[in-house]
LUMKE-398675 format. One record per atom (N, C-alpha, C): residue number from 1; residue in one letter; atom name; x, y, z. Coordinates in steps of 0.05 Angstrom, whole numbers, plus 5000, padded with zeros to 4 digits. Example, Ala and Ser with C-alpha at 12.3 -4.5 7.8 and 13.67 -1.06 7.14 Angstrom:
REM LUMKE-398675
{tiza 1 "A" "N" {5264 4886 5156}},
{tiza 1 "A" "CA" {5246 4910 5156}},
{tiza 1 "A" "C" {5264 4934 5156}},
{tiza 2 "S" "N" {5257 4955 5142}},
{tiza 2 "S" "CA" {5273 4979 5143}},
{tiza 2 "S" "C" {5258 5001 5157}},
This chain:
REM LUMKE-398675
{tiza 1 "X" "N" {4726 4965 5251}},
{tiza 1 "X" "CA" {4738 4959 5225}},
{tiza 1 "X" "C" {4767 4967 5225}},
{tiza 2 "X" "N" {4781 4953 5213}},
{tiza 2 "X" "CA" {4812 4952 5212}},
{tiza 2 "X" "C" {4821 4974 5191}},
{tiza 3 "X" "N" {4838 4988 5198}},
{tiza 3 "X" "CA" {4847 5008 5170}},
{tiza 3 "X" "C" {4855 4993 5149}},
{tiza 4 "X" "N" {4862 4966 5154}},
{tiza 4 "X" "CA" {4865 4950 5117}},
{tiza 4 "X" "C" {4843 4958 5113}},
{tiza 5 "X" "N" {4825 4945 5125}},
{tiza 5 "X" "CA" {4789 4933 5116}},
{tiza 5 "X" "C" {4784 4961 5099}},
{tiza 6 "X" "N" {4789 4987 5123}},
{tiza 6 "X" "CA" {4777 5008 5111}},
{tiza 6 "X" "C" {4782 5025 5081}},
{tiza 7 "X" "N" {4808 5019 5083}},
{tiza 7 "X" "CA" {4825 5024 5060}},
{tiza 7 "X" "C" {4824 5013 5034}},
{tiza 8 "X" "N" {4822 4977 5039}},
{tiza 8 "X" "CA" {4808 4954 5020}},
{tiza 8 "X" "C" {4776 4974 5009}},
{tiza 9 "X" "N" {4763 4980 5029}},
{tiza 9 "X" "CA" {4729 4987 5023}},
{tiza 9 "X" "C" {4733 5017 5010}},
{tiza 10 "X" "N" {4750 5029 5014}},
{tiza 10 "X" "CA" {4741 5052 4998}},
{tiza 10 "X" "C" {4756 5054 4973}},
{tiza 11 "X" "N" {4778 5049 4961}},
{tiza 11 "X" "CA" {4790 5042 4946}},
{tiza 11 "X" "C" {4791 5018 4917}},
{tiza 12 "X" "N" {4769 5000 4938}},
{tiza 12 "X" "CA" {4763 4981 4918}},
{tiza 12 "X" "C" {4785 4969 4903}},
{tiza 13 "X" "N" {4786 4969 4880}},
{tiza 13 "X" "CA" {4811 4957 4853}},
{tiza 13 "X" "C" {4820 4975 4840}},
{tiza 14 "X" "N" {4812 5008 4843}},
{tiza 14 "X" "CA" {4821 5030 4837}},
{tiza 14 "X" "C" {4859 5036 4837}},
{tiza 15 "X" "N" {4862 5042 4827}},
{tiza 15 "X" "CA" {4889 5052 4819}},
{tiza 15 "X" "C" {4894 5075 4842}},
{tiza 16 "X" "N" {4926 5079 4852}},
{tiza 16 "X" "CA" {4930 5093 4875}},
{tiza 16 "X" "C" {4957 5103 4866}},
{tiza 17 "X" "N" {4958 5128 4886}},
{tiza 17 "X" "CA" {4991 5133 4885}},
{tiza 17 "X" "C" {4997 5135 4908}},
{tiza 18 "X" "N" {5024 5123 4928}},
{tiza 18 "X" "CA" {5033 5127 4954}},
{tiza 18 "X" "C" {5053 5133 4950}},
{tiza 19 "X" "N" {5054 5156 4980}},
{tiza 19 "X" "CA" {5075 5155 4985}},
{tiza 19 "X" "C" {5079 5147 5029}},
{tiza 20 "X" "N" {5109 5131 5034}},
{tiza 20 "X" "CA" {5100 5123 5056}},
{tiza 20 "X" "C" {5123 5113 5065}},
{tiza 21 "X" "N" {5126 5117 5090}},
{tiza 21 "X" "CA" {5158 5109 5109}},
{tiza 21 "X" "C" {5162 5078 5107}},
{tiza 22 "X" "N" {5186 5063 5100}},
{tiza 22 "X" "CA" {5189 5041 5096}},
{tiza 22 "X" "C" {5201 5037 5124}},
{tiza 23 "X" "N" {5205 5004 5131}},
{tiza 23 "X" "CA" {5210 5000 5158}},
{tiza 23 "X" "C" {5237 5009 5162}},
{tiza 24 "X" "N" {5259 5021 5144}},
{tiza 24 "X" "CA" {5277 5032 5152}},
{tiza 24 "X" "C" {5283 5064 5152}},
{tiza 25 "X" "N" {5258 5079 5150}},
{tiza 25 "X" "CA" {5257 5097 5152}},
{tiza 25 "X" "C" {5257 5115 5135}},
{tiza 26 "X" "N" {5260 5108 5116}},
{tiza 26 "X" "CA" {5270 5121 5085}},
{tiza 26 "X" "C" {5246 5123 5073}},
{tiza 27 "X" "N" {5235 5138 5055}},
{tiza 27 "X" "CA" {5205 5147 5042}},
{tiza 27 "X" "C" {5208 5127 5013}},
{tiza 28 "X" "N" {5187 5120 5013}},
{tiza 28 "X" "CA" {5180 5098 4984}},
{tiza 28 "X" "C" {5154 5108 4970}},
{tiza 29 "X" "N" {5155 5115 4953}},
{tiza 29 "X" "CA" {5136 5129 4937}},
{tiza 29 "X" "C" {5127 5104 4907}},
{tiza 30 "X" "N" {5103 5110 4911}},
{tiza 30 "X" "CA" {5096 5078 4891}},
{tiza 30 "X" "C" {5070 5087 4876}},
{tiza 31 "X" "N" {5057 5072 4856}},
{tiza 31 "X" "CA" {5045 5068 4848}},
{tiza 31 "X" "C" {5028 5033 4839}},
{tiza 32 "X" "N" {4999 5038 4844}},
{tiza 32 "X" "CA" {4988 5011 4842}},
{tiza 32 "X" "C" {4962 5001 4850}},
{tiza 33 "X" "N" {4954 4983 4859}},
{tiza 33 "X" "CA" {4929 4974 4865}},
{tiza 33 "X" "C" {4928 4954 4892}},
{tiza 34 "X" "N" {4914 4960 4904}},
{tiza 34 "X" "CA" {4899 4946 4931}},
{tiza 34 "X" "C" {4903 4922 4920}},
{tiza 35 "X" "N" {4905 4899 4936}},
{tiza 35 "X" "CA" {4893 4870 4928}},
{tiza 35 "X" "C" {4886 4860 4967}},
{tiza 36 "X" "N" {4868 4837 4958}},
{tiza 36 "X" "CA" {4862 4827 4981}},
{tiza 36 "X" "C" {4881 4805 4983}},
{tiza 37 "X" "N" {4901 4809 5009}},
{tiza 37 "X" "CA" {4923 4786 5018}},
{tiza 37 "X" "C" {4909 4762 5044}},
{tiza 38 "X" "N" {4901 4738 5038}},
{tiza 38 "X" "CA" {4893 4722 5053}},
{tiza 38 "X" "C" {4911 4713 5075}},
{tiza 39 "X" "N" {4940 4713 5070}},
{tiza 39 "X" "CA" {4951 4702 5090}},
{tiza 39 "X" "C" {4951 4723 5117}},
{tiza 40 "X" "N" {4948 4752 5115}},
{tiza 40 "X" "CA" {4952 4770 5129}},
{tiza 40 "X" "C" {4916 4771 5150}},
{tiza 41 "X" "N" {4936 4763 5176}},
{tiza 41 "X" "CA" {4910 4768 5194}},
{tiza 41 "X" "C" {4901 4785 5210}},
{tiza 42 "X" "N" {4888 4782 5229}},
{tiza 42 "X" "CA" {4880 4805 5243}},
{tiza 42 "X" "C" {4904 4815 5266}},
{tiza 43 "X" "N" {4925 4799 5262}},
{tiza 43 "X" "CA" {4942 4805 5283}},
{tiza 43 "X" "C" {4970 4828 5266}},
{tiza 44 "X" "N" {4956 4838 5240}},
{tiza 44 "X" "CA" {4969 4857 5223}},
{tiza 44 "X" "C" {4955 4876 5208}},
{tiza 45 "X" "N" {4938 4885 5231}},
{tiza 45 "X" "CA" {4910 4902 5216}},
{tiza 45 "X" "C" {4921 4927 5203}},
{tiza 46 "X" "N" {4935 4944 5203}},
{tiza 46 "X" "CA" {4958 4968 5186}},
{tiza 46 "X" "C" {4971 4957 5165}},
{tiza 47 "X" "N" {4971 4929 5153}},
{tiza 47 "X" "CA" {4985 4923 5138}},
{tiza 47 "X" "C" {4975 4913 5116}},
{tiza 48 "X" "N" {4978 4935 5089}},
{tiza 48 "X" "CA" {4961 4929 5060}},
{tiza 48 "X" "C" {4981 4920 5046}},
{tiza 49 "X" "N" {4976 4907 5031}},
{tiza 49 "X" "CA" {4981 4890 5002}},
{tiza 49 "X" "C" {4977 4902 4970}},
{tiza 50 "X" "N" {4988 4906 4959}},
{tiza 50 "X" "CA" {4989 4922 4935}},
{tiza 50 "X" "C" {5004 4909 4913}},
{tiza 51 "X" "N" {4990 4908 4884}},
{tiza 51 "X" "CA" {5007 4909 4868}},
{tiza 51 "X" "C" {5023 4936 4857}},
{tiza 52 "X" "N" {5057 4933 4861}},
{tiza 52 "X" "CA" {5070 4962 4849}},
{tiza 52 "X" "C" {5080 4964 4826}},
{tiza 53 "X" "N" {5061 4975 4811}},
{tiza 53 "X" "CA" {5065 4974 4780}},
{tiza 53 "X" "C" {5088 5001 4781}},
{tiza 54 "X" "N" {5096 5017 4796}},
{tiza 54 "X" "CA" {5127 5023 4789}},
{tiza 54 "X" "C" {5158 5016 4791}},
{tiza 55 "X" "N" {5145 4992 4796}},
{tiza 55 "X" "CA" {5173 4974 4790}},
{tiza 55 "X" "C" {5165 4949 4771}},
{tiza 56 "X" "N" {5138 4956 4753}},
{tiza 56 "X" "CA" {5130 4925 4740}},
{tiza 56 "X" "C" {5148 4919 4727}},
{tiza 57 "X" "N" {5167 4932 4709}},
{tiza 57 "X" "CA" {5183 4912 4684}},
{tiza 57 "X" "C" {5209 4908 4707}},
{tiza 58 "X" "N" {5228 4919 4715}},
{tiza 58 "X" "CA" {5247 4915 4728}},
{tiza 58 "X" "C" {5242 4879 4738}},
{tiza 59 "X" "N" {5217 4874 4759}},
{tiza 59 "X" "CA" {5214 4857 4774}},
{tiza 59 "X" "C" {5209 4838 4756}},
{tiza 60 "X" "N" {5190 4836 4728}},
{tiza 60 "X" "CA" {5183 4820 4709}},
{tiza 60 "X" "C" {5210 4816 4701}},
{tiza 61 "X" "N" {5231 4834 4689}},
{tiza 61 "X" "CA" {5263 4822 4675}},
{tiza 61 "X" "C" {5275 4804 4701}},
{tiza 62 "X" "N" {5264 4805 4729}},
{tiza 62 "X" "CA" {5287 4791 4739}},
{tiza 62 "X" "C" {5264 4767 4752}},
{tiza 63 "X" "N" {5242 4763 4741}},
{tiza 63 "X" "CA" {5230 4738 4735}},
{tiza 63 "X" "C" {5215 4733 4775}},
{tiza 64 "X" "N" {5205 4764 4787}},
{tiza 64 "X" "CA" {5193 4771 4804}},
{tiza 64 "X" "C" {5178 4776 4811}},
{tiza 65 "X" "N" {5167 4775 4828}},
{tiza 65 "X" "CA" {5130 4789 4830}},
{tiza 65 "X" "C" {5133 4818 4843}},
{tiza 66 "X" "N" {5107 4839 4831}},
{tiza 66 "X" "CA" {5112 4861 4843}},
{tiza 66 "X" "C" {5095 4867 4863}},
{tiza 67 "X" "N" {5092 4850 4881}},
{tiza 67 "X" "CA" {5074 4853 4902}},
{tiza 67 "X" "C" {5085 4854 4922}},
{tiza 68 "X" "N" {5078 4879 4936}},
{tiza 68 "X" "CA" {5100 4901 4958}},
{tiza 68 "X" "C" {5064 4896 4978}},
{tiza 69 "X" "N" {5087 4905 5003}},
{tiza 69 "X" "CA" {5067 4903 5023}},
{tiza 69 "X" "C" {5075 4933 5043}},
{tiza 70 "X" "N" {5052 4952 5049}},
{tiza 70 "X" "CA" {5049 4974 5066}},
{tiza 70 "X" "C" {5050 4976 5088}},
{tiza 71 "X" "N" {5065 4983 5111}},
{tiza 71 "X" "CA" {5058 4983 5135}},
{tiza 71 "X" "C" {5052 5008 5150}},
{tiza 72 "X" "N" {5022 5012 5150}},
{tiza 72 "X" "CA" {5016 5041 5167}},
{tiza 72 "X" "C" {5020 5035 5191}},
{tiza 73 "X" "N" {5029 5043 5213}},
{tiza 73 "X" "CA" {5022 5046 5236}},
{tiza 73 "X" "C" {5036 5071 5250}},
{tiza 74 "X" "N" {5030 5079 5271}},
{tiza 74 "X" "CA" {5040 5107 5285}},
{tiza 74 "X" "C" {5063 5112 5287}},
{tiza 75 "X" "N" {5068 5136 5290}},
{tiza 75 "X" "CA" {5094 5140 5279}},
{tiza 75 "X" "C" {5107 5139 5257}},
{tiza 76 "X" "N" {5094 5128 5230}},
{tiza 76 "X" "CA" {5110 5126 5201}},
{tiza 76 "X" "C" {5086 5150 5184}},
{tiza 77 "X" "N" {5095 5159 5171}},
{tiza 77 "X" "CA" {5077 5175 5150}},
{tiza 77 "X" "C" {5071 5164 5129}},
{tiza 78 "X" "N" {5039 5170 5119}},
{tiza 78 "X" "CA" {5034 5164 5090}},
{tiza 78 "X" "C" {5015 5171 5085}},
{tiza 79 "X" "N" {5004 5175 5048}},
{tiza 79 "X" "CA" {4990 5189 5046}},
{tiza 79 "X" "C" {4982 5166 5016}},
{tiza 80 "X" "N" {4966 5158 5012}},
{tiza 80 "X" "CA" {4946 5142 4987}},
{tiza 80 "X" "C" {4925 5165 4978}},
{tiza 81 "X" "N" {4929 5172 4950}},
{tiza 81 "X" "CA" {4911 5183 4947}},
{tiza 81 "X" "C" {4898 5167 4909}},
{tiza 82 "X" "N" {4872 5169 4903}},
{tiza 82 "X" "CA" {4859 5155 4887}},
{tiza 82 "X" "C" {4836 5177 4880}},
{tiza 83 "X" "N" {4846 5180 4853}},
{tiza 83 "X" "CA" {4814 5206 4847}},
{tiza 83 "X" "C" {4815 5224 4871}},
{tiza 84 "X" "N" {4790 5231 4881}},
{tiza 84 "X" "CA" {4787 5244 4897}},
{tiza 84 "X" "C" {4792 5241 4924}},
{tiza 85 "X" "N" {4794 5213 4929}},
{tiza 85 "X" "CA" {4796 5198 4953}},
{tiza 85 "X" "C" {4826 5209 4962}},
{tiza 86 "X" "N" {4832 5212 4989}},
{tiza 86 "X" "CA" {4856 5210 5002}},
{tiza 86 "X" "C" {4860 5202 5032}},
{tiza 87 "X" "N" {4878 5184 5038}},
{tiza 87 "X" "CA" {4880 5170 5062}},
{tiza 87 "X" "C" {4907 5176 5069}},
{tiza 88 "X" "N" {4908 5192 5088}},
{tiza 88 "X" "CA" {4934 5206 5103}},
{tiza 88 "X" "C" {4936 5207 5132}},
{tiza 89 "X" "N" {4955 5200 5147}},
{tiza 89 "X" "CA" {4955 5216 5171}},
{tiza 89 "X" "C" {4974 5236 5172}},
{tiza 90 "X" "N" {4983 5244 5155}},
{tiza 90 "X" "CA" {5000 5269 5148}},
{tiza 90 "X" "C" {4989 5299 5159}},
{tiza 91 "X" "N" {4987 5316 5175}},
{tiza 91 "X" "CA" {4981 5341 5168}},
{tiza 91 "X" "C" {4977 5369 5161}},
């Protein structure tokens, strides 16, 4: 199982808070929800799809979607945590 898949399965449609290295290295801290992205295949298994409701109105005034995409893989830090749930390789 792929860490999306795993991440998708435990998380469900639950509400999340991240925080997580962007591809330029800089920390992006967010808030939002899992969604299942169809175009994304197995040849991008580290890579989740999210709606980021902390940028919803900004992106709604400039007539945008707020759907940000995650990239875990080694070497970048992050940490999702949901209720009790937490998914980190931080430690």
């Amino acid at each position: 199982m792929t860490l999306r898949n795993q991440i998708i399965e435990q998380l469900g449609g639950r509400l999340f808070t991240a925080t997580f290295t962007k591809a330029d290295g800089s920390i992006r801290k967010a808030y939002g929800q899992i969604v299942q992205d169809d175009r994304l295949t197995d040849d991008h298994p580290n890579v989740i799809t999210f709606i980021d409701y902390s940028i919803a109105k900004e992106m709604h005034d400039a007539g945008k979607a707020n759907v940000r995409r995650m990239k875990l893989e080694a070497g970048t830090m992050y940490t999702i945590k949901s209720g009790k749930t937490i998914i980190s390789n931080a430690s």
